[in-house]
mmCIF file of the N, C-alpha and C atoms, coordinates in Angstrom:
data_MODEL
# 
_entry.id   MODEL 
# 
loop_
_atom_site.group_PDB 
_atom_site.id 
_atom_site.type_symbol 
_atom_site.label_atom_id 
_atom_site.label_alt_id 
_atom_site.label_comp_id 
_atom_site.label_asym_id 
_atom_site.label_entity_id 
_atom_site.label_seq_id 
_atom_site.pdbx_PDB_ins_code 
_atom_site.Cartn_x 
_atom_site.Cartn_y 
_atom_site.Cartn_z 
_atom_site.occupancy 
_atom_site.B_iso_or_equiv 
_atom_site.pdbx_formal_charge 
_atom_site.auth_seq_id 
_atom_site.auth_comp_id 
_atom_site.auth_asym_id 
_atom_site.auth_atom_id 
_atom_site.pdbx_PDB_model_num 
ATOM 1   N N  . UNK A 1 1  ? 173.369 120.883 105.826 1.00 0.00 ? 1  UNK A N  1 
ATOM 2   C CA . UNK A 1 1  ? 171.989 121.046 105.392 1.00 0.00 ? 1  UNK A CA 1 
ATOM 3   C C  . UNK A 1 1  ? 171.195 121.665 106.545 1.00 0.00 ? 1  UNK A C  1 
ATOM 4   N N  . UNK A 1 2  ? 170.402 122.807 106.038 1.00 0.00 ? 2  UNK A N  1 
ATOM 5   C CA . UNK A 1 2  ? 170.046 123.388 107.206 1.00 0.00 ? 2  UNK A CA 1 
ATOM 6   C C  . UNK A 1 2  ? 168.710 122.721 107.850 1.00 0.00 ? 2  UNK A C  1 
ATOM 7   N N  . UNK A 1 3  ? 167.978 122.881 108.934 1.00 0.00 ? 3  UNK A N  1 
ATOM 8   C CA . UNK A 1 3  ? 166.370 122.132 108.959 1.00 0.00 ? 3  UNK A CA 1 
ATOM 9   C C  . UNK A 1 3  ? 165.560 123.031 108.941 1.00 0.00 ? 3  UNK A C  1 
ATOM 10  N N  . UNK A 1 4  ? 164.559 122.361 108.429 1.00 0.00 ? 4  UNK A N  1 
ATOM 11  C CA . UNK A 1 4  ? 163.057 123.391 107.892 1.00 0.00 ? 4  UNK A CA 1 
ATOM 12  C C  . UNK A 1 4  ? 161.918 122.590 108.611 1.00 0.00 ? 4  UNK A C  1 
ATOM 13  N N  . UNK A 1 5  ? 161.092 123.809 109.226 1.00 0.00 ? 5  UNK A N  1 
ATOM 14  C CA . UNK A 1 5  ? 159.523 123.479 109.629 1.00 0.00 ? 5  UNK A CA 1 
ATOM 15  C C  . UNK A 1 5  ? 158.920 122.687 108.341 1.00 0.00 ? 5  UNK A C  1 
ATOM 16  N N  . UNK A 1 6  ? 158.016 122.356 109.260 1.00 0.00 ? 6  UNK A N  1 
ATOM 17  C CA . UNK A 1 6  ? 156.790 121.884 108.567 1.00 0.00 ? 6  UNK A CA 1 
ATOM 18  C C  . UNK A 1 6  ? 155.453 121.371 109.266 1.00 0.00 ? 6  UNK A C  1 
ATOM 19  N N  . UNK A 1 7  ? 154.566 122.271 109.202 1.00 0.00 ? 7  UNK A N  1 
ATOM 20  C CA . UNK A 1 7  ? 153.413 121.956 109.782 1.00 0.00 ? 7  UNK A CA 1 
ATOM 21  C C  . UNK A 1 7  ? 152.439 121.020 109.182 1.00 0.00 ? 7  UNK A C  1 
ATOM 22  N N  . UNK A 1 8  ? 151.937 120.224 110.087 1.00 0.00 ? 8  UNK A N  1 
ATOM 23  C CA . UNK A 1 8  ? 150.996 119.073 109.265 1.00 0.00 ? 8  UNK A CA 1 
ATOM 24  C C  . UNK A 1 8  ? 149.714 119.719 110.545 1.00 0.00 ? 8  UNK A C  1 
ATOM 25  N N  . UNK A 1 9  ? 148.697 118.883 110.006 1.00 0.00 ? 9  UNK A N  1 
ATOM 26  C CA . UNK A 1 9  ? 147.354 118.951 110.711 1.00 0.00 ? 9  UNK A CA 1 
ATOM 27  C C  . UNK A 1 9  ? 147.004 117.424 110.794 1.00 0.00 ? 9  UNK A C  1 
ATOM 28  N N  . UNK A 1 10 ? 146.490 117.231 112.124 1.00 0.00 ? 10 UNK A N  1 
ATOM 29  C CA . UNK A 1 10 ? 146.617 115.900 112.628 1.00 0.00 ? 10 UNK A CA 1 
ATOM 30  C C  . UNK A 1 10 ? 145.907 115.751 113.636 1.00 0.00 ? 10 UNK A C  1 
ATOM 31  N N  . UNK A 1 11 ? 144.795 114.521 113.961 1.00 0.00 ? 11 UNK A N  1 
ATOM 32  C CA . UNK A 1 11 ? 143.392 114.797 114.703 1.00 0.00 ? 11 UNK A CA 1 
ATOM 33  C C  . UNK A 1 11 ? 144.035 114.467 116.253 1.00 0.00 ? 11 UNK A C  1 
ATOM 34  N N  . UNK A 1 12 ? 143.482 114.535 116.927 1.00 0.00 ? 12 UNK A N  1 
ATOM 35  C CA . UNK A 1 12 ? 143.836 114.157 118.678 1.00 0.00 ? 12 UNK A CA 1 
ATOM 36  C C  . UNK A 1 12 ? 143.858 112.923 118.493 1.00 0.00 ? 12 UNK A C  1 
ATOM 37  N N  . UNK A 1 13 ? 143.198 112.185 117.883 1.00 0.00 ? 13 UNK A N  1 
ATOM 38  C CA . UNK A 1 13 ? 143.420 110.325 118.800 1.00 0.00 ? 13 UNK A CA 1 
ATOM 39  C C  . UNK A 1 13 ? 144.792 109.658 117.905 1.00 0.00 ? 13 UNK A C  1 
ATOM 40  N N  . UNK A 1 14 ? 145.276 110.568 116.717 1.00 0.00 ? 14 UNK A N  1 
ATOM 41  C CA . UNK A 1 14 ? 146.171 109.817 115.759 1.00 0.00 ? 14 UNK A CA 1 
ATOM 42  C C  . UNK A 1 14 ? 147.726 110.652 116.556 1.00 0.00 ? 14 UNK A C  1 
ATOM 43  N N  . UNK A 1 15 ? 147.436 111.862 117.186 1.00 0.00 ? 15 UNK A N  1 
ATOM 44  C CA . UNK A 1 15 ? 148.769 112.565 117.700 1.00 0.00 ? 15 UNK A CA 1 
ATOM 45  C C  . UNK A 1 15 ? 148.862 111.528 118.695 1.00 0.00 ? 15 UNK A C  1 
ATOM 46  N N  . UNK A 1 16 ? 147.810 111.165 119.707 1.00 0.00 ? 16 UNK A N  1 
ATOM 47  C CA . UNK A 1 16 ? 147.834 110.658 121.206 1.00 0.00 ? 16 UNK A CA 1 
ATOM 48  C C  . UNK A 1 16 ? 148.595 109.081 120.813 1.00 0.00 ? 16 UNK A C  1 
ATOM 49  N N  . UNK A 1 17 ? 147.913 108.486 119.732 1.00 0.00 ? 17 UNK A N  1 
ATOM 50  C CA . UNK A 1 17 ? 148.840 107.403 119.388 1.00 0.00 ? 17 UNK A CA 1 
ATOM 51  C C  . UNK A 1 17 ? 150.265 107.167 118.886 1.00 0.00 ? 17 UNK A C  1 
ATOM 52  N N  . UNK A 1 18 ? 150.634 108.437 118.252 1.00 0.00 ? 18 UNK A N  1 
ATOM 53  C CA . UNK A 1 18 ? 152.213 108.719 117.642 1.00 0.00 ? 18 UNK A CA 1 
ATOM 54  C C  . UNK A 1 18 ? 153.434 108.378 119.210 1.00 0.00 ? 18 UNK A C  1 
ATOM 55  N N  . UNK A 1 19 ? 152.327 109.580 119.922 1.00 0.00 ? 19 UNK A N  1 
ATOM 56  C CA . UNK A 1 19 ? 153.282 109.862 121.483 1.00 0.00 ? 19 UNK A CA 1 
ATOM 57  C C  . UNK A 1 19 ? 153.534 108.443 121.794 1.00 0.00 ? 19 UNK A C  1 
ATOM 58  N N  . UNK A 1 20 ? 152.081 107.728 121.735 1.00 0.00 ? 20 UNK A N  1 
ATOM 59  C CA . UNK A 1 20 ? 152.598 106.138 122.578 1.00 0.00 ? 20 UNK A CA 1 
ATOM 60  C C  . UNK A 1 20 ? 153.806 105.670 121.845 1.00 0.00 ? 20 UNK A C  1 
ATOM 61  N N  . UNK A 1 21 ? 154.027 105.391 120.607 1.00 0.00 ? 21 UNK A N  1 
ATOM 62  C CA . UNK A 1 21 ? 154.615 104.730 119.639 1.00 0.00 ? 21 UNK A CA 1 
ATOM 63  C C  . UNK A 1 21 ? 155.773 105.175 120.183 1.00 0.00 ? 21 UNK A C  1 
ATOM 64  N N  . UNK A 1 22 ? 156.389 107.123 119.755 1.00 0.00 ? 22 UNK A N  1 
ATOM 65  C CA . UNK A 1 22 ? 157.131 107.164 119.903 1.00 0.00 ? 22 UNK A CA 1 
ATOM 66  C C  . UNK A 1 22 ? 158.041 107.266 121.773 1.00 0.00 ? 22 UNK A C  1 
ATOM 67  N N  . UNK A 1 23 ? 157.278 106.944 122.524 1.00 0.00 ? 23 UNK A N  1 
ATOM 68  C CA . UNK A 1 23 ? 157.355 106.984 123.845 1.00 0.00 ? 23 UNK A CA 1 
ATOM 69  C C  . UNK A 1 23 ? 157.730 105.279 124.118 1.00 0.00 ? 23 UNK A C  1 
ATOM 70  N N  . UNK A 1 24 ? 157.406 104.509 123.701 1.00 0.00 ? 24 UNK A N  1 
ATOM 71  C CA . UNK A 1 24 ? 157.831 103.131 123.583 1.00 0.00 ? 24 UNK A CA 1 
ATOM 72  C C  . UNK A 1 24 ? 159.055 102.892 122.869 1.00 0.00 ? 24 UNK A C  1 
ATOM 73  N N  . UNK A 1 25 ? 159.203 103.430 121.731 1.00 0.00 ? 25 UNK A N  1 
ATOM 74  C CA . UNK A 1 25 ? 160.371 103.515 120.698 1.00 0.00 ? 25 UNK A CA 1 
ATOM 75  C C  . UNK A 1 25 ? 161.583 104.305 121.695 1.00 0.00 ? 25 UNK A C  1 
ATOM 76  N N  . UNK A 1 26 ? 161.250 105.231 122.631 1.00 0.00 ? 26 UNK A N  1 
ATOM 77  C CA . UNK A 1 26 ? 162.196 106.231 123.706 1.00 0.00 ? 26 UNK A CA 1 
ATOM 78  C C  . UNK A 1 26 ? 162.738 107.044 122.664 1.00 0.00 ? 26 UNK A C  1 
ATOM 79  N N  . UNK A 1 27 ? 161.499 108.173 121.589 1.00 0.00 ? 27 UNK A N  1 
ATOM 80  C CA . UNK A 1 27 ? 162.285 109.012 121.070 1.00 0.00 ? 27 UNK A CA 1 
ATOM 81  C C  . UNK A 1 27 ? 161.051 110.087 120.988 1.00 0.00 ? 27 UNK A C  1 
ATOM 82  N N  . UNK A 1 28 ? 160.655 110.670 120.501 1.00 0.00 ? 28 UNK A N  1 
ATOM 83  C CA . UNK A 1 28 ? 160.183 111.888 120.512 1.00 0.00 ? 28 UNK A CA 1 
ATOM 84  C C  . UNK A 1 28 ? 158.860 112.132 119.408 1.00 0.00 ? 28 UNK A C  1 
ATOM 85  N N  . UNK A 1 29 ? 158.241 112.675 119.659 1.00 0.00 ? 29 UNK A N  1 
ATOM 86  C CA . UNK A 1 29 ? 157.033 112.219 118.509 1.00 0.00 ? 29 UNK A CA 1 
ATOM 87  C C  . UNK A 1 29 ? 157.497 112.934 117.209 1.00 0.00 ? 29 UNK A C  1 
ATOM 88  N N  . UNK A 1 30 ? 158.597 114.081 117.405 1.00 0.00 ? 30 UNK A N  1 
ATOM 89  C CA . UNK A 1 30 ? 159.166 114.398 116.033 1.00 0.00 ? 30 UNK A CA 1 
ATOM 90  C C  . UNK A 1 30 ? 160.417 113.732 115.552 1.00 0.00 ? 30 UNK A C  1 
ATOM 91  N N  . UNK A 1 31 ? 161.122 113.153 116.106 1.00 0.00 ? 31 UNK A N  1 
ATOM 92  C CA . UNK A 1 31 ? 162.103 111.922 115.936 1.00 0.00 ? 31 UNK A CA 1 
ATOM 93  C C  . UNK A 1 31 ? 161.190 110.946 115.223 1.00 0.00 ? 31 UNK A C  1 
ATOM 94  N N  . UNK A 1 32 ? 160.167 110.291 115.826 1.00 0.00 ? 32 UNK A N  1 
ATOM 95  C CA . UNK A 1 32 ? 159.081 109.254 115.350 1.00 0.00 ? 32 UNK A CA 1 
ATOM 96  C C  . UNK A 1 32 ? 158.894 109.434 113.745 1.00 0.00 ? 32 UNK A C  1 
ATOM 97  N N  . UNK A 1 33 ? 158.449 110.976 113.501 1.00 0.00 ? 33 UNK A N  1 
ATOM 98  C CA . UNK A 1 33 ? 157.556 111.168 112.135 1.00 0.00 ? 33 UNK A CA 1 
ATOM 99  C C  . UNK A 1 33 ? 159.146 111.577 111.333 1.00 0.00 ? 33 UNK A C  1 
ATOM 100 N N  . UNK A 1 34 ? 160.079 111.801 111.761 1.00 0.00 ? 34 UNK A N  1 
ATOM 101 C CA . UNK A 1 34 ? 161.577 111.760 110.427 1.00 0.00 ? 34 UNK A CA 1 
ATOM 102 C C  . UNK A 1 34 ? 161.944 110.515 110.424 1.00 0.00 ? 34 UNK A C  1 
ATOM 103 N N  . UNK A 1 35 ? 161.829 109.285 111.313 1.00 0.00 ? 35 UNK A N  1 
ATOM 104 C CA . UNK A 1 35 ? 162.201 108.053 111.044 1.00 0.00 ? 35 UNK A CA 1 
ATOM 105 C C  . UNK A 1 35 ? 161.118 107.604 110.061 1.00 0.00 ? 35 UNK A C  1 
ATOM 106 N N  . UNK A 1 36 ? 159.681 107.499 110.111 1.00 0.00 ? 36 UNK A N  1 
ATOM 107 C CA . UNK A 1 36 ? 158.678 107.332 109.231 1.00 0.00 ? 36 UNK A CA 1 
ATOM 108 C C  . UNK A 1 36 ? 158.788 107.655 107.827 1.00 0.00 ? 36 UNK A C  1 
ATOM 109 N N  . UNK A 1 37 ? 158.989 108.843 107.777 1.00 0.00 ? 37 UNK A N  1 
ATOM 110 C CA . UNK A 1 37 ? 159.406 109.620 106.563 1.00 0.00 ? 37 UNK A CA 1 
ATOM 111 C C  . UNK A 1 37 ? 160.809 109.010 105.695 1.00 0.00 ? 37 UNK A C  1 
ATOM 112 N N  . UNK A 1 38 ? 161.850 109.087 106.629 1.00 0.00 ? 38 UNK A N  1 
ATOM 113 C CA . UNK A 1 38 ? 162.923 108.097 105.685 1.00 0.00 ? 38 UNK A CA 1 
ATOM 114 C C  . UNK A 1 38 ? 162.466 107.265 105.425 1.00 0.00 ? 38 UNK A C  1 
ATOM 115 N N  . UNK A 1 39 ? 162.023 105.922 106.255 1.00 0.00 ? 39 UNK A N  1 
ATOM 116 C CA . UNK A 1 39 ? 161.688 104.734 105.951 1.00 0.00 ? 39 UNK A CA 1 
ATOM 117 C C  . UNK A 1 39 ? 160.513 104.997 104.514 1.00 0.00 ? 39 UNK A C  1 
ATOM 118 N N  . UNK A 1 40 ? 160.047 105.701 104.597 1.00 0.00 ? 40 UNK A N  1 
ATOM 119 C CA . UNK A 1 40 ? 159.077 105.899 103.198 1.00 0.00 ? 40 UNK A CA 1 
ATOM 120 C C  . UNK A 1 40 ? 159.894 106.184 102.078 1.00 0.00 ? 40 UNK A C  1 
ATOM 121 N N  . UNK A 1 41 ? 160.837 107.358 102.226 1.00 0.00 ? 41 UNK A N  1 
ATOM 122 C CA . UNK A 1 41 ? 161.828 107.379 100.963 1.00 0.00 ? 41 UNK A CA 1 
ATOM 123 C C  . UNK A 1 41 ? 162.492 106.301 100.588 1.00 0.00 ? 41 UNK A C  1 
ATOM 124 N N  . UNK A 1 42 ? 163.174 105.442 101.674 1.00 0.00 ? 42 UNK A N  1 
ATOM 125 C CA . UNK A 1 42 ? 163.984 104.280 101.344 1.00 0.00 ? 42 UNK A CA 1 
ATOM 126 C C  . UNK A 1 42 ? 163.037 103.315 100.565 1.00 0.00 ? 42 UNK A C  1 
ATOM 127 N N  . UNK A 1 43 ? 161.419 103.480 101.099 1.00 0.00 ? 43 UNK A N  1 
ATOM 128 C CA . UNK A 1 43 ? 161.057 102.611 100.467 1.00 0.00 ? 43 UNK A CA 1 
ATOM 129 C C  . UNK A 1 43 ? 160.907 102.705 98.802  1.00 0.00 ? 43 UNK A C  1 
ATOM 130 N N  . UNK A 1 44 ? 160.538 103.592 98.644  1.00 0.00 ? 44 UNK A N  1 
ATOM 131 C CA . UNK A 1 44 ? 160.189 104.613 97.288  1.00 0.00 ? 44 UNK A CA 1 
ATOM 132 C C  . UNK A 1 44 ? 161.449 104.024 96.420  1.00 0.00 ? 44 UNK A C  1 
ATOM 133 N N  . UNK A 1 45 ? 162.698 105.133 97.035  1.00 0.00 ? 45 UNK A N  1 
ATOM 134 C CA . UNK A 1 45 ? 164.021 104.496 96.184  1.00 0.00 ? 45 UNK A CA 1 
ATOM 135 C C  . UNK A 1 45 ? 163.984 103.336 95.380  1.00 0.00 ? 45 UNK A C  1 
ATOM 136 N N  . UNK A 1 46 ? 163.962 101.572 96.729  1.00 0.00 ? 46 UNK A N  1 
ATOM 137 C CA . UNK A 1 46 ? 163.945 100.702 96.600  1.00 0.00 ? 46 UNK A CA 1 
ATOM 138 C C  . UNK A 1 46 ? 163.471 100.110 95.195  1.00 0.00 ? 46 UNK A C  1 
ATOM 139 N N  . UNK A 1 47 ? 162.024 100.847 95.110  1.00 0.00 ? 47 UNK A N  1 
ATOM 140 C CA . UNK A 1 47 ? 161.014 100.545 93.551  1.00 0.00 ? 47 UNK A CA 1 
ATOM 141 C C  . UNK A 1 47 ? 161.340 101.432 92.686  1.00 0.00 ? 47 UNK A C  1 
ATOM 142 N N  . UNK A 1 48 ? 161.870 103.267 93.214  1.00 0.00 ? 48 UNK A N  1 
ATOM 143 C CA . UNK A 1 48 ? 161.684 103.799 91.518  1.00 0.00 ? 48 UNK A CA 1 
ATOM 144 C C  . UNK A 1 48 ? 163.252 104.119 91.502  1.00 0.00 ? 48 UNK A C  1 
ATOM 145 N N  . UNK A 1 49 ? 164.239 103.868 92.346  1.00 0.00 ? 49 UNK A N  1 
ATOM 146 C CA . UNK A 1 49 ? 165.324 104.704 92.006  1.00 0.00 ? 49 UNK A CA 1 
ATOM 147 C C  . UNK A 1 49 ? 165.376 105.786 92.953  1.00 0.00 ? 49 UNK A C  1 
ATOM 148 N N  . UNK A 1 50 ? 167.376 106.371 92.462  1.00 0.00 ? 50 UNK A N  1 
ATOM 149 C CA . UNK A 1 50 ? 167.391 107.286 93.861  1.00 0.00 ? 50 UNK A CA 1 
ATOM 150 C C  . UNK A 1 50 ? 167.049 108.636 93.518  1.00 0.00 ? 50 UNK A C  1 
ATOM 151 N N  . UNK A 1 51 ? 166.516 109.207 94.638  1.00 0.00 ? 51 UNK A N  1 
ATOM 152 C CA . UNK A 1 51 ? 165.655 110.592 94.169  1.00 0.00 ? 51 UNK A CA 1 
ATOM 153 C C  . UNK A 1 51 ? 167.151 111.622 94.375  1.00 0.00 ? 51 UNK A C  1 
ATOM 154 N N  . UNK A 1 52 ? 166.841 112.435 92.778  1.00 0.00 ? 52 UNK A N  1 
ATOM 155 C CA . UNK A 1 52 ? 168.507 113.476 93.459  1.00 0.00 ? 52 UNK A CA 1 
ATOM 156 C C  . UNK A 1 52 ? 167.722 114.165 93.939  1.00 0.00 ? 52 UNK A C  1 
ATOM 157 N N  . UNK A 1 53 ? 168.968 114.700 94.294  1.00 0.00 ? 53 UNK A N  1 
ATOM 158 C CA . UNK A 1 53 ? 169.097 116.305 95.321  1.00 0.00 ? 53 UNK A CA 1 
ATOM 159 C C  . UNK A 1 53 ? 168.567 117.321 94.457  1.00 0.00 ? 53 UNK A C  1 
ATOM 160 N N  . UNK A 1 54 ? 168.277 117.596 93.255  1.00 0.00 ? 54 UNK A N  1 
ATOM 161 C CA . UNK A 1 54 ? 167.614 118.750 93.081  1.00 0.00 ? 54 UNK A CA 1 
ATOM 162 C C  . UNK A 1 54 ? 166.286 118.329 92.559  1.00 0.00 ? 54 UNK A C  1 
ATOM 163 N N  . UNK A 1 55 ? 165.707 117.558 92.380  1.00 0.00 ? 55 UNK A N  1 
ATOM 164 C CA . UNK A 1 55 ? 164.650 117.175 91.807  1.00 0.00 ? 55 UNK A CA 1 
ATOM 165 C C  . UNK A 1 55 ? 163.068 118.184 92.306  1.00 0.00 ? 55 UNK A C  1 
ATOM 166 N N  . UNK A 1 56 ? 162.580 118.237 91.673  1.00 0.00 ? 56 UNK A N  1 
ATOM 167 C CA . UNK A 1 56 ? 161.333 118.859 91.880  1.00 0.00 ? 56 UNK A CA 1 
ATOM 168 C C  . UNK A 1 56 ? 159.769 117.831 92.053  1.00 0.00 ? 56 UNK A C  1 
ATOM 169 N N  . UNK A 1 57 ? 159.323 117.869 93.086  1.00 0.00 ? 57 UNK A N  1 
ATOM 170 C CA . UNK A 1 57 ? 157.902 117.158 92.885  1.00 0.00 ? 57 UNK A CA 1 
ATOM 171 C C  . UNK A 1 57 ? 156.967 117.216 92.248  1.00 0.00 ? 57 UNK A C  1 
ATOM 172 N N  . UNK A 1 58 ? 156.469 116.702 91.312  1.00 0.00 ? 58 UNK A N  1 
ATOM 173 C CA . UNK A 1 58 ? 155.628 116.489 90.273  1.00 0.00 ? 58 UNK A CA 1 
ATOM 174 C C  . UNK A 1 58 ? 154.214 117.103 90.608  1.00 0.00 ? 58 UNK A C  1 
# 
């Protein structure tokens, strides 16, 4: 699977807090926001089921 950008927009005091998080965690503030992100799918799954692989967002 190949990886793809993705730009978000995000204020200074919420980036400056990610860094702490992920600087405590000893990973990277973009390591930080793909662990976040799974943990959100897993959560999702958990309640609606598993999302396939080709599915389209509503």
């Amino acid at each position: 699977m190949a990886a793809k950008s993705l730009s978000i927009r995000i204020d200074d005091e919420m980036l400056n807090k990610l860094h702490v998080v992920a600087d405590y965690e000893g990973r990277s503030a973009n390591s930080q926001i793909l662990i976040l992100i799974r943990d959100c799918i897993e959560t999702y799954e958990k309640t609606h089921g598993k999302i396939e692989r080709d599915c389209k967002p509503r």
